[in-house]
Structure formats: structure tokens, C-alpha cells
C-alpha positions in Angstrom: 5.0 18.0 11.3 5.6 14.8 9.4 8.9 12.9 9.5 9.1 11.2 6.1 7.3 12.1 2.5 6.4 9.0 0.4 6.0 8.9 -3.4 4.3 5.4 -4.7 5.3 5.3 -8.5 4.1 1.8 -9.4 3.2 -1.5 -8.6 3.4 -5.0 -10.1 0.2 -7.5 -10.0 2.3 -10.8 -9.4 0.4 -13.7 -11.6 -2.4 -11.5 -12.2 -5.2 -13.6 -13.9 -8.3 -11.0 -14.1 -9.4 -10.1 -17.6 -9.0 -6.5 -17.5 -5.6 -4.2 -17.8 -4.7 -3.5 -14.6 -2.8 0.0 -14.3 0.7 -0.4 -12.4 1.8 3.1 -12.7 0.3 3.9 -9.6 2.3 8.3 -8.6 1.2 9.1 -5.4 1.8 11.5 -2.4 2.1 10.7 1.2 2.8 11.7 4.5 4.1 9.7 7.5 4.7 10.2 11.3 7.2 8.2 13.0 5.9 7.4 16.6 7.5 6.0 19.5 5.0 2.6 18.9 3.9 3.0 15.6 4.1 5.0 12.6 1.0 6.3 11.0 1.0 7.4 7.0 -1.7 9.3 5.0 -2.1 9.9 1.2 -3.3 9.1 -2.0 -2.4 8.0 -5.3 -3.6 6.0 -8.8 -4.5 3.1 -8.5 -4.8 -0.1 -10.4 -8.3 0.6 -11.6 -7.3 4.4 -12.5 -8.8 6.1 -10.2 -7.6 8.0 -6.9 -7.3 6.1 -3.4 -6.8 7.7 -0.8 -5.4 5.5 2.2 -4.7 5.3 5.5 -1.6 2.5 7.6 -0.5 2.3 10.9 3.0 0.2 10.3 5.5 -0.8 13.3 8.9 -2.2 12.6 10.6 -5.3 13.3 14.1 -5.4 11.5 16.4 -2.1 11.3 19.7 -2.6 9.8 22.0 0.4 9.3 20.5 0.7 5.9 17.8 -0.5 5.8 14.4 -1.6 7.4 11.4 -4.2 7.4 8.1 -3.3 9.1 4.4 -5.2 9.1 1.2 -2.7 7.8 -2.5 -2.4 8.4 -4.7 0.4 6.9 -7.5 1.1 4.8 -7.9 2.2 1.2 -10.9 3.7 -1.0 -11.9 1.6 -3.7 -15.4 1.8 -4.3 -15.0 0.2 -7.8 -14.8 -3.2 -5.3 -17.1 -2.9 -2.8 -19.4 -5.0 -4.1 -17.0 -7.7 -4.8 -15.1 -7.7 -1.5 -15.8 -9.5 1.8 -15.0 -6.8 4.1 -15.7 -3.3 3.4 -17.4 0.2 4.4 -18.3 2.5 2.2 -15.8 1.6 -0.5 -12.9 1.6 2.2 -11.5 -1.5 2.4 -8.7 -3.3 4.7 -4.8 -3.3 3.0 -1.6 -4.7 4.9 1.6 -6.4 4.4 5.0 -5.9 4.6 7.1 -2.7 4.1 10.8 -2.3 3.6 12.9 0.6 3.3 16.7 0.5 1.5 18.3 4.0 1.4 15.4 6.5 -0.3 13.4 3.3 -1.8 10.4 1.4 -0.5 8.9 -1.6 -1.7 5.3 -3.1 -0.2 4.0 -6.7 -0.9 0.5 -7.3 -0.1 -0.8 -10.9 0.2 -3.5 -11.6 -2.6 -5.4 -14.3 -3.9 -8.6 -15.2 -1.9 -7.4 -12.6 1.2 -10.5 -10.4 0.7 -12.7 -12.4 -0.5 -14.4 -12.4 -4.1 -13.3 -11.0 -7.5 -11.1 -8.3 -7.1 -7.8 -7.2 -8.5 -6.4 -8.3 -5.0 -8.2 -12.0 -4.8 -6.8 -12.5 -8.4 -3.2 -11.9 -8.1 -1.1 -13.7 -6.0 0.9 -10.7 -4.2 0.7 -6.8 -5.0 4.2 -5.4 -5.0 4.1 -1.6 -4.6 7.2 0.8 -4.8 8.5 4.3 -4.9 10.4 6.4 -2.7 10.7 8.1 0.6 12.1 11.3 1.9 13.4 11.9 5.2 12.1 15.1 6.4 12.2 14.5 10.2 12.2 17.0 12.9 
């Protein structure tokens, strides 16, 4: 069973310089299981180009407060619209990470951009990708 249910609702393109509209409602469902090591979350949701990604992190934390927390991700999301614009990809998956932090039911990501992946993409032309929405705790 999974411990925690995450909802991305949006995201915000910070100094976003590409031509097109990028689309930062971004709903979304996923699930996550908290490990003893690492926690591993799986889902999908609209992304910036409109379409469905599905994704994949493994994320371990390094700060926990009472209230809140602060954890480093790695993963992979599908987004064939840039696999032949990134540096590293398979098969239109292609590498995501950052930091994650939790306050109370919200979450907010921010992905490093600019130049990180390598060619024109929404990622390589924006200087961070903040991403946020909400999680609930349904632990065992």
C-alpha cells in the first residue's frame, strides 16, 4: 500500500525565454512509498507542453522539522515532444531531479534548468521549474 497521495496542480517556468506558451497548470495524480532509505513515487500528470507524463523519483530526505521537510530527487519523465532536443534520453523518458519540500499538506519542487539537459527544451530555457500541489498522508 502506498503511504502518501500527491496531487501536482501547477508549476511556474522561472525566466522562461522559449517562444511558445508554456502550460503551468500541470493536475496530476501520484503515489509514493516511504522506505527505510528512500522513498519512491509514481504518477502522471499535464505537463507544460499539454500532454500526459507519466514519471517515475526515488527521493531521500535530508532536513525534517516538526512541520515540515526538504529532500533531494532523481527520476525519469515521458516527454517525447523533447527527445530530439535533449542530451540524454530513451525513448522519450528523460532524467528530472531537484529538491522537494513538504510544509503541512503542500509540496513545492524546484528543478535546476537552463543548459542542465542539454539543447532547446522548456527545461534548458528557463532558469528553474517550480512545481507544486499537495500531498496526503495515507500511511499504514
Amino acid at each position: 500500500m502506498p503511504d502518501e497521495i500527491r496531487v501536482p496542480l501547477g508549476s511556474r517556468h522561472v525566466n522562461n525565454q522559449m517562444d511558445v506558451d508554456l502550460n503551468e497548470i500541470n493536475p496530476g495524480f501520484a503515489l509514493t512509498w516511504n522506505g527505510g532509505w528512500a522513498d519512491i513515487t509514481a504518477g502522471s500528470l499535464r505537463n507544460s507542453f499539454h500532454n500526459t507524463a507519466p514519471f517515475i523519483t526515488i527521493s531521500r530526505d535530508f532536513w525534517e522539522g516538526e512541520h515540515c521537510s526538504l529532500a533531494g530527487f532523481v527520476g525519469t519523465a515521458h516527454y517525447p515532444e523533447l527527445s530530439d532536443t535533449v542530451q540524454f534520453q530513451h525513448n522519450g523518458w528523460i532524467p528530472i531531479g531537484g529538491l522537494h519540500s513538504e510544509c503541512g499538506p503542500f509540496f513545492v519542487q524546484a528543478m535546476p534548468g537552463r543548459g542542465l539537459i542539454g539543447g532547446p527544451s522548456g527545461k534548458a530555457h528557463s532558469d528553474v521549474i517550480l512545481v507544486f500541489g499537495l500531498t496526503l498522508d495515507i500511511g499504514n
